[in-house]
C-alpha positions as CSV (number, residue, x, y, z in Angstrom):
1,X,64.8,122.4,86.3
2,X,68.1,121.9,84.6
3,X,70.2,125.6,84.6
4,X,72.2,126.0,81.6
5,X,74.1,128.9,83.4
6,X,74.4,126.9,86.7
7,X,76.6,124.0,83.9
8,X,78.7,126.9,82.5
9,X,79.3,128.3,85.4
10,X,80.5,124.8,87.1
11,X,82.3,123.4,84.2
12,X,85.8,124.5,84.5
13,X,85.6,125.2,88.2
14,X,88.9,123.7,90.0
15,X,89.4,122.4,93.3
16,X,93.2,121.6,94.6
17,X,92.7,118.0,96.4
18,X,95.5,117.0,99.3
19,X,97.4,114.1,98.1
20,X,95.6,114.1,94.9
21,X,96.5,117.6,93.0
22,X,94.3,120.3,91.2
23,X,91.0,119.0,90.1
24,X,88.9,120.2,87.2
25,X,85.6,120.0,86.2
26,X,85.4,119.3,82.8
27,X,81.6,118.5,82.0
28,X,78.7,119.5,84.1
29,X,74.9,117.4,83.4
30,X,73.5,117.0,86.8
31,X,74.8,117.6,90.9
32,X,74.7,113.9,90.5
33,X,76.6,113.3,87.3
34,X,79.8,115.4,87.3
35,X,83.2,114.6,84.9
36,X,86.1,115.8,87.3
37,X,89.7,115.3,85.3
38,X,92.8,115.7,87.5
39,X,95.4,117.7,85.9
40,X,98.9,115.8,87.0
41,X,97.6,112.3,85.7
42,X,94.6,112.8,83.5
43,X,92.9,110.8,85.7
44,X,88.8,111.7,84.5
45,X,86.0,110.1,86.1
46,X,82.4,110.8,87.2
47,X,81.3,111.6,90.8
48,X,79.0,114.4,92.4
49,X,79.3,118.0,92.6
50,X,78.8,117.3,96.3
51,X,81.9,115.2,96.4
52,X,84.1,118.1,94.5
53,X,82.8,120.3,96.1
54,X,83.9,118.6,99.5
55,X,87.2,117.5,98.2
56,X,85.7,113.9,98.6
57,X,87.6,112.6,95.5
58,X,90.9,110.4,95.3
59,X,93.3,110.0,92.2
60,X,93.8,106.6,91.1
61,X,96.6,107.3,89.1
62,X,98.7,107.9,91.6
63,X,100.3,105.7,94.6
64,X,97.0,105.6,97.0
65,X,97.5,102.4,98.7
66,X,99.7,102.5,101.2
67,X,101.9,104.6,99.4
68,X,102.9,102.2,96.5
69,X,99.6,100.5,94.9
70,X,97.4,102.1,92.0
71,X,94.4,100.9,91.0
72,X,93.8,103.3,88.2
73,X,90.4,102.9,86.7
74,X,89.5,99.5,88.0
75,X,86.1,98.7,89.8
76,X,87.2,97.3,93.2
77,X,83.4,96.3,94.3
78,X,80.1,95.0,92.8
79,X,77.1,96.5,94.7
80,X,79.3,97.5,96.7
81,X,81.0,94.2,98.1
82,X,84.7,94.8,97.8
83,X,86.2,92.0,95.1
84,X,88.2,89.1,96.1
85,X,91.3,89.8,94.0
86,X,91.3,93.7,95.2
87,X,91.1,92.2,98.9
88,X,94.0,90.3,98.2
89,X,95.8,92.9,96.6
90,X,95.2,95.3,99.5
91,X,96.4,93.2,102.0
92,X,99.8,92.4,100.0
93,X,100.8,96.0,99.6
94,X,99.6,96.4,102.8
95,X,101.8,93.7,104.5
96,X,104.8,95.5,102.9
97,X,104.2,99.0,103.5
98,X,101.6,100.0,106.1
99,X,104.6,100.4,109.0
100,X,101.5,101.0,111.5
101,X,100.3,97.5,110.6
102,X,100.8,94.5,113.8
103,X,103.5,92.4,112.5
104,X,105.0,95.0,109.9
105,X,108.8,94.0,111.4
106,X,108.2,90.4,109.4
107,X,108.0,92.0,106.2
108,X,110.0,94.8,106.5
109,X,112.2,93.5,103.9
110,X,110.0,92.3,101.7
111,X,108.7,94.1,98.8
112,X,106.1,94.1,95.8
113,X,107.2,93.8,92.2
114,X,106.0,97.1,89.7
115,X,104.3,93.8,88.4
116,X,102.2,93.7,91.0
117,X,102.0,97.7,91.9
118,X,98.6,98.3,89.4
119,X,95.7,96.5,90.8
120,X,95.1,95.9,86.9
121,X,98.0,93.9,86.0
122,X,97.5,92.0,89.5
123,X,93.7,91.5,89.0
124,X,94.5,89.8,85.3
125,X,97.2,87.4,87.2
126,X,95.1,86.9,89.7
127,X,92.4,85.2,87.6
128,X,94.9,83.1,85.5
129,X,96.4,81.4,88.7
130,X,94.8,77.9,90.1
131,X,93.4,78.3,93.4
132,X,92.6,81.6,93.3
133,X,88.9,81.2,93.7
134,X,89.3,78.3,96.4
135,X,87.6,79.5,99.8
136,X,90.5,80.1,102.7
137,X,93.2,79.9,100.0
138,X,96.5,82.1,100.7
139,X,98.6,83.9,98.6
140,X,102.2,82.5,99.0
141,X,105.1,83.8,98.2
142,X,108.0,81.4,99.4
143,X,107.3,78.4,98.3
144,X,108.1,79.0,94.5
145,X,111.1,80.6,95.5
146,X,112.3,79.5,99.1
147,X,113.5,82.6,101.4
148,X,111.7,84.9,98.7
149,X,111.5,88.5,99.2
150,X,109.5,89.9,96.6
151,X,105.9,89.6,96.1
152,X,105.7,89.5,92.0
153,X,104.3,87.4,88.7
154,X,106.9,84.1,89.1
155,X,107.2,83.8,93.1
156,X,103.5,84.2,94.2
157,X,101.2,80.8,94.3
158,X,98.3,80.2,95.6
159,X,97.5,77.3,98.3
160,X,95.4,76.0,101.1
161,X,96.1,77.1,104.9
162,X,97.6,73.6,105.6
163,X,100.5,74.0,103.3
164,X,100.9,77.7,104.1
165,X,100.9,77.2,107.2
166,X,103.6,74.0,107.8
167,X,106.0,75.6,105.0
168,X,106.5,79.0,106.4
169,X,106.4,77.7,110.4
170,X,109.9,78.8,111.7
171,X,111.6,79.9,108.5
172,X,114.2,81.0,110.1
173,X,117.4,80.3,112.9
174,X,116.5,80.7,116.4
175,X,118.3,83.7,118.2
176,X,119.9,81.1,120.4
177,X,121.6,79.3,117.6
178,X,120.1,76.1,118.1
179,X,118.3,75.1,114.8
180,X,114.8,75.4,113.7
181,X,112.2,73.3,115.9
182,X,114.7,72.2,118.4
183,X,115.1,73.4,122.2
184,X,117.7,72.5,125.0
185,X,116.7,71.3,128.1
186,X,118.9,71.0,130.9
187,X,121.2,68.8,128.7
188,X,118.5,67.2,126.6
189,X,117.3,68.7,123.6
190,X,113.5,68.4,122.6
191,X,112.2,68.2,118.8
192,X,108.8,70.0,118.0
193,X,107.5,70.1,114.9
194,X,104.1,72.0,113.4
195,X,102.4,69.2,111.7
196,X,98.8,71.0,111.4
197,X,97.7,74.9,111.2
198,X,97.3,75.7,114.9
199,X,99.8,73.6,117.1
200,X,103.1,72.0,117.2
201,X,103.5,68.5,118.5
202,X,106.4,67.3,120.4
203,X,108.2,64.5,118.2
204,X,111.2,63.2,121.1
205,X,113.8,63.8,123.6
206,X,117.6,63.2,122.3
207,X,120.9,63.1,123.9
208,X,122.4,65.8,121.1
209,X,121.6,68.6,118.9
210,X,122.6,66.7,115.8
211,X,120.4,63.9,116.5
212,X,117.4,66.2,117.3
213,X,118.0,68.0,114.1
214,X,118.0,65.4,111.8
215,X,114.3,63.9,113.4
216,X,112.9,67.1,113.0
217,X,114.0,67.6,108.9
218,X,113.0,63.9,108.8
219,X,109.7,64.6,110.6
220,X,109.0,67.8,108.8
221,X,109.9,66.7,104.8
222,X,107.7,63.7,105.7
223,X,105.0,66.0,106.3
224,X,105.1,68.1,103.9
225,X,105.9,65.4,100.9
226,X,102.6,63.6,102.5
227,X,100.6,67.5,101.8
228,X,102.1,67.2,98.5
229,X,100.4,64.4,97.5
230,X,96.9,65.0,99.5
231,X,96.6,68.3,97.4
232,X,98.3,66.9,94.6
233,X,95.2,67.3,92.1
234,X,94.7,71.0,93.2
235,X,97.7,72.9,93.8
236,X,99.4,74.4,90.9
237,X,101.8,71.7,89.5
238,X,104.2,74.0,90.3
239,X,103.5,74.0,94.2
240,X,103.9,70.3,94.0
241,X,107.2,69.9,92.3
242,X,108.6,72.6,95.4
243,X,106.7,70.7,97.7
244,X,108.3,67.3,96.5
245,X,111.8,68.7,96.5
246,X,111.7,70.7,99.8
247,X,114.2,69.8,102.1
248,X,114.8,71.8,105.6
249,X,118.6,72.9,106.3
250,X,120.3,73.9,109.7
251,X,120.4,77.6,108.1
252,X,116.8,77.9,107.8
């Protein structure tokens, strides 16, 4: 039976939570329906005495993921299946500032936009962008703007594996000076060129480093004008105008 001194006794009760500040209870029904507010950010939401009790709460006001995303007071899951846009959210704060994550050293540089910082204002981008809800589809960020380095609202696109894949392959100069896609050989130099999502085919052999060059930006715009126009009626129109007018330089 419900205890109307157990609920004034509990209601008020304060518990300082690491990483998340002092946390209050501000309305008391059941152990199962508890209104915690945190102090610092106002932050108020339901959980169970069990869970404030055993500092099992998190703030959502404050920067959670990774160090630099909120999601505030957004649902991330339904019955409890994680959402798609939250996934994708995740994993681009994550790509920028989880330093323990395999392959960090690419991004290093990179950064996410405030835009883009509350899982809110992502989630209602998310939903307005074509592709979004295509299976396998990536979230790109260099295509809109070539070399970007800023995950935000006017640089990020969405678009299938294929064009992902062939548009961000070798971005940019070798280490050895030689440009992107070609390799020297005794005094030959050899042309590769990624022309799918797994594996790079070898395109020729050519007496100079000029010559090599200019197959492989032949090779590679062909390619990717020819992607253009297979994904033409799906990609943002966007992604197709970039697409159309990308050309490959010795710098990149």
């Amino acid at each position: 039976m419900f205890s109307v001194n157990m609920r004034a006794e509990r209601i008020g009760e304060e518990r300082l939570i690491p990483q998340s500040g002092l946390a209050t209870i501000v309305d008391y029904v059941t152990t199962q329906n508890v209104t915690v507010t945190f102090k610092n950010t106002g932050y108020t939401f339901k959980t169970s005495y069990s869970n404030f009790k055993h500092s099992n709460l998190v703030n959502r006001l404050l920067p959670t993921v990774y160090g630099f995303g909120i999601i505030g007071y957004e649902d991330v899951s339904v019955d409890g299946i994680l959402l798609k846009s939250y996934k994708v959210w995740k994993s681009m704060v994550m790509r920028c500032y989880c330093e323990k994550k395999k392959g960090w050293e690419r991004y290093k540089e990179v950064v996410v936009s405030e835009g883009f910082r509350n899982y809110k204002d992502f989630k209602e981008w998310y939903h307005n962008q074509i592709g979004h809800d295509q299976e396998g589809w990536h979230l790109d960020k260099d295509i809109l703007s070539k070399g970007c380095k800023i995950y935000s609202e006017d640089t990020c696109c969405f678009v299938p594996p294929d064009i992902n894949s062939v548009v961000c392959d070798q971005t940019t100069r070798k280490k050895n000076g030689l440009p992107v896609g070609v390799s020297k050989v005794g005094d030959m130099f050899h042309v590769r060129c990624r022309l799918n999502t797994k594996h790079s085919k070898h395109i020729g052999t050519y007496d100079s480093v000029e010559q090599a060059f200019l197959v492989y930006k032949r090779t590679k715009e062909d390619h990717i004008e020819s992607l253009a126009n297979k994904w033409k009626d799906q990609i943002d129109p966007r992604v197709y105008e970039a697409l159309m007018n990308w050309t490959i330089s010795v710098g990149d």
